[in-house]
C-alpha positions in Angstrom: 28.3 29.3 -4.2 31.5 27.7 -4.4 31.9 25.0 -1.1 34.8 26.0 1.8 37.5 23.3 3.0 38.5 26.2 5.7 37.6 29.4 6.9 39.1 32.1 9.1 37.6 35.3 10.4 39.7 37.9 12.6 41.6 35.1 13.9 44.7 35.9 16.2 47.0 33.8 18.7 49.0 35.7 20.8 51.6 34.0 23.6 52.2 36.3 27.1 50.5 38.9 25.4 52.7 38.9 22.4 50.7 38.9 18.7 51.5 36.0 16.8 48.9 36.2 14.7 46.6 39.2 14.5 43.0 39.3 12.1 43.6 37.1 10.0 41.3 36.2 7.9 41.8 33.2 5.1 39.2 30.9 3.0 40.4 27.5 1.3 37.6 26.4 -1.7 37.2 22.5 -1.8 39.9 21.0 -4.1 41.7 24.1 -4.3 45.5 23.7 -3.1 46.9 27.0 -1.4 50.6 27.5 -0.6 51.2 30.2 2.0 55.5 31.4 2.3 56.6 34.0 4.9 59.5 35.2 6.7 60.8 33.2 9.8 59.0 34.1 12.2 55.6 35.3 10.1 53.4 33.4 11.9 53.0 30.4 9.2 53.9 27.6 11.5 51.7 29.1 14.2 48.9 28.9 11.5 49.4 25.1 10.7 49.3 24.2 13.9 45.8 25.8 14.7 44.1 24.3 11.6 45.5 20.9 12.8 44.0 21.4 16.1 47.3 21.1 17.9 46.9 24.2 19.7 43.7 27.0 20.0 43.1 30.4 18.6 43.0 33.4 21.6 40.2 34.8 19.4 38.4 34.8 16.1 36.4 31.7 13.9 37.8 29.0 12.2 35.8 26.4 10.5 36.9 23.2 8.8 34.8 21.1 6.4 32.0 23.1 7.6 32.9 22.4 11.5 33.8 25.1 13.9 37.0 24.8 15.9 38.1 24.1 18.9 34.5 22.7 19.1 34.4 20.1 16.8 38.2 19.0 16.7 37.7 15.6 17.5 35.7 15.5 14.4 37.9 17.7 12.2 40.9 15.5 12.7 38.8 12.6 10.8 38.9 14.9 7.8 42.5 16.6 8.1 46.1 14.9 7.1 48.7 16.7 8.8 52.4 16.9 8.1 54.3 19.0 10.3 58.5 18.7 10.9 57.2 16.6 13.9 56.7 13.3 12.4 54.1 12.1 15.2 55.3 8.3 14.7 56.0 5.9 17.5 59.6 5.4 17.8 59.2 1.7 19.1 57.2 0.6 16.7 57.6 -0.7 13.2 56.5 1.5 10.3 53.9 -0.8 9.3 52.6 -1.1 12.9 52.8 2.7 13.1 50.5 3.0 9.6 48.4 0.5 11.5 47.4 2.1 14.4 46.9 5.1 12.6 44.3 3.3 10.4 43.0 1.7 13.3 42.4 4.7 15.0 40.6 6.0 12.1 38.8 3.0 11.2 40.4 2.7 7.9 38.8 -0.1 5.8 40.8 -2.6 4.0 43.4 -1.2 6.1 46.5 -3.6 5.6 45.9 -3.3 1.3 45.9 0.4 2.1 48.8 0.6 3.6 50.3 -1.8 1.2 49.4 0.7 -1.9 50.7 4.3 0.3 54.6 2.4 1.0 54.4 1.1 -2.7 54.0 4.9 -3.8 55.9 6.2 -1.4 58.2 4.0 -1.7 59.1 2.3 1.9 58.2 -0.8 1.4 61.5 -2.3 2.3 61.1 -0.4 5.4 58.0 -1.7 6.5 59.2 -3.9 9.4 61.8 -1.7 10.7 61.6 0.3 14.2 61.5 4.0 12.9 63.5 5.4 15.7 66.2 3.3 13.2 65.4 4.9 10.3 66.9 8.1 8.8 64.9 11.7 9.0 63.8 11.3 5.3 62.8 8.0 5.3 61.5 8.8 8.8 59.4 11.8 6.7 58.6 9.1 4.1 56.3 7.5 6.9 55.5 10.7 8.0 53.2 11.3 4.8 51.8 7.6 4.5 50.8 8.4 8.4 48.6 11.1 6.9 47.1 10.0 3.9 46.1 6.7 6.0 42.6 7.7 6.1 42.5 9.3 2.4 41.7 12.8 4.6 40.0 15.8 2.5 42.4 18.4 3.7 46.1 18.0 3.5 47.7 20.5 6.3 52.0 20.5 5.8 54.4 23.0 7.3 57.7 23.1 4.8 56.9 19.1 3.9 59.9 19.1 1.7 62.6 19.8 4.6 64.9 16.6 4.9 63.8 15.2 1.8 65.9 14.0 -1.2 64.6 15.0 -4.6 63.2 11.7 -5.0 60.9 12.1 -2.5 60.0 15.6 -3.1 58.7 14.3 -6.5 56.9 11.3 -5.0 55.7 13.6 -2.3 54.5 16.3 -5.6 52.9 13.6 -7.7 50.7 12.5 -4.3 49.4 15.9 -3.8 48.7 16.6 -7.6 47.0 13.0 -7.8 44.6 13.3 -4.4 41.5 15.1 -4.3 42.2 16.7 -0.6 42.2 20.3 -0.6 45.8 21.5 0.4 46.8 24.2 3.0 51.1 24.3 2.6 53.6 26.7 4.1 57.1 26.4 2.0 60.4 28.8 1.7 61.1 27.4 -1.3 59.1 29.2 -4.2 59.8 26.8 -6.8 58.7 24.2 -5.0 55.7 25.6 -3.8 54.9 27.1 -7.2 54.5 23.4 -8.5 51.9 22.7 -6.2 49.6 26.1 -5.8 46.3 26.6 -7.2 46.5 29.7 -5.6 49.7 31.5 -3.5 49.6 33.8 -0.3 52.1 35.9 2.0 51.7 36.1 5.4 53.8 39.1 7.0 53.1 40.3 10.4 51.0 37.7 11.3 48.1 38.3 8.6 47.8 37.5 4.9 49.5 40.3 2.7 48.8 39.4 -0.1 47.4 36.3 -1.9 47.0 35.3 -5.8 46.2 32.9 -8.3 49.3 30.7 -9.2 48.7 31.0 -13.0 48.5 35.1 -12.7 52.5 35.0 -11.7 55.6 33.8 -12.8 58.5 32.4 -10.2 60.4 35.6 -10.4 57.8 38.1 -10.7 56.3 36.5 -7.2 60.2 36.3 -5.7 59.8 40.2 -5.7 56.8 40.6 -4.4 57.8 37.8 -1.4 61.0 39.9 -0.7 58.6 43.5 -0.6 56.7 41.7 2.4 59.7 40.3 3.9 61.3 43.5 4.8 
């Protein structure tokens, strides 16, 4: 039986009674990267949030690297890198003293070499000792993905990770993902992009998954018109 990164069962989030997400139901295999597009609006944000424990489901299962949630989020966060249009970095601080405390919080060995090698590959390395409230929004994105592969997590979690950055660091942010063993959970507009990444590709329409498939069953245009049919 092939081992879970995630599972959901009948999950829905609703907000002053209104359905945000309703049944959903959604299984991640270890090492398998999954790219999920939708319509504003769909619910796909909404779903990245809950798996990075940012906010709670109204009802339904979800289970991350074999631990429930909201039980076990303490522990699930250990495991998760998340990268959301929030950057979650100190504005005060340095980059480097923001990839510190990060690693500090999750007891990163060999921290300062590690992050060392993530702004080599990333490429901020002349950024290092800046404050990041300095910075612009895609270098400011730049630290945004060294903050979460600080701890080398086993599930990547990112909501539209190439917003506000250049094509450099789309590829630098593509060759990362391809070259890590995390599992990936990604919401994206952009097909092509997302088509470079996906093991496997889904739709979410009306809060749910409408329809899911293996990357190399589909071509870019053929899954274009099939997007567009759930986004009416």
């Amino acid at each position: 039986m092939t081992e879970q990164a995630a599972r959901l069962q009948s999950v829905t989030k609703s907000y002053d009674e209104a359905p945000i997400l309703r049944d959903l139901n959604l299984s991640v295999n270890v090492g398998e990267r999954l790219v999920l597009f939708g319509a504003n609006g769909s619910g796909k944000t909404t779903l990245v949030r809950m798996l990075a424990t940012l906010i709670k489901p109204t009802s339904g299962f979800i289970e991350i690297d074999g631990m429930e949630l909201p039980k076990h989020g303490v522990r699930v966060r250990q495991n998760i890198g998340v990268l959301t249009h929030q950057y979650l970095l100190y504005d005060d601080l340095t980059g480097y003293e923001n990839l510190r405390f990060f690693g500090k919080m999750f007891r990163v060995d060999h921290l300062t070499e590690r992050i060392m090698y993530l702004a080599e590959m990333i490429g901020i390395s002349d950024k290092l000792h800046v404050r990041t409230r300095t910075l612009s929004h895609g270098m400011q994105k730049r630290f945004s993905l060294a903050r979460a592969l600080i701890h080398s997590p086993s599930i990547l979690i990112m909501d539209e990770p190439e917003t506000g950055l250049d094509q450099e660091a789309i590829e630098i942010l593509v060759n990362i993902v391809k070259s890590v063993k995390s599992s990936l959970i990604m919401t994206t507009h952009n097909v092509e992009f997302g088509f470079r990444l996906a093991d496997r590709v889904g739709i979410i329409s009306g809060g749910s998954i409408a329809y899911q498939e293996r990357r190399d069953a589909l071509d870019v245009q053929e899954f274009k018109k099939i997007l567009t049919q759930h986004s009416v």
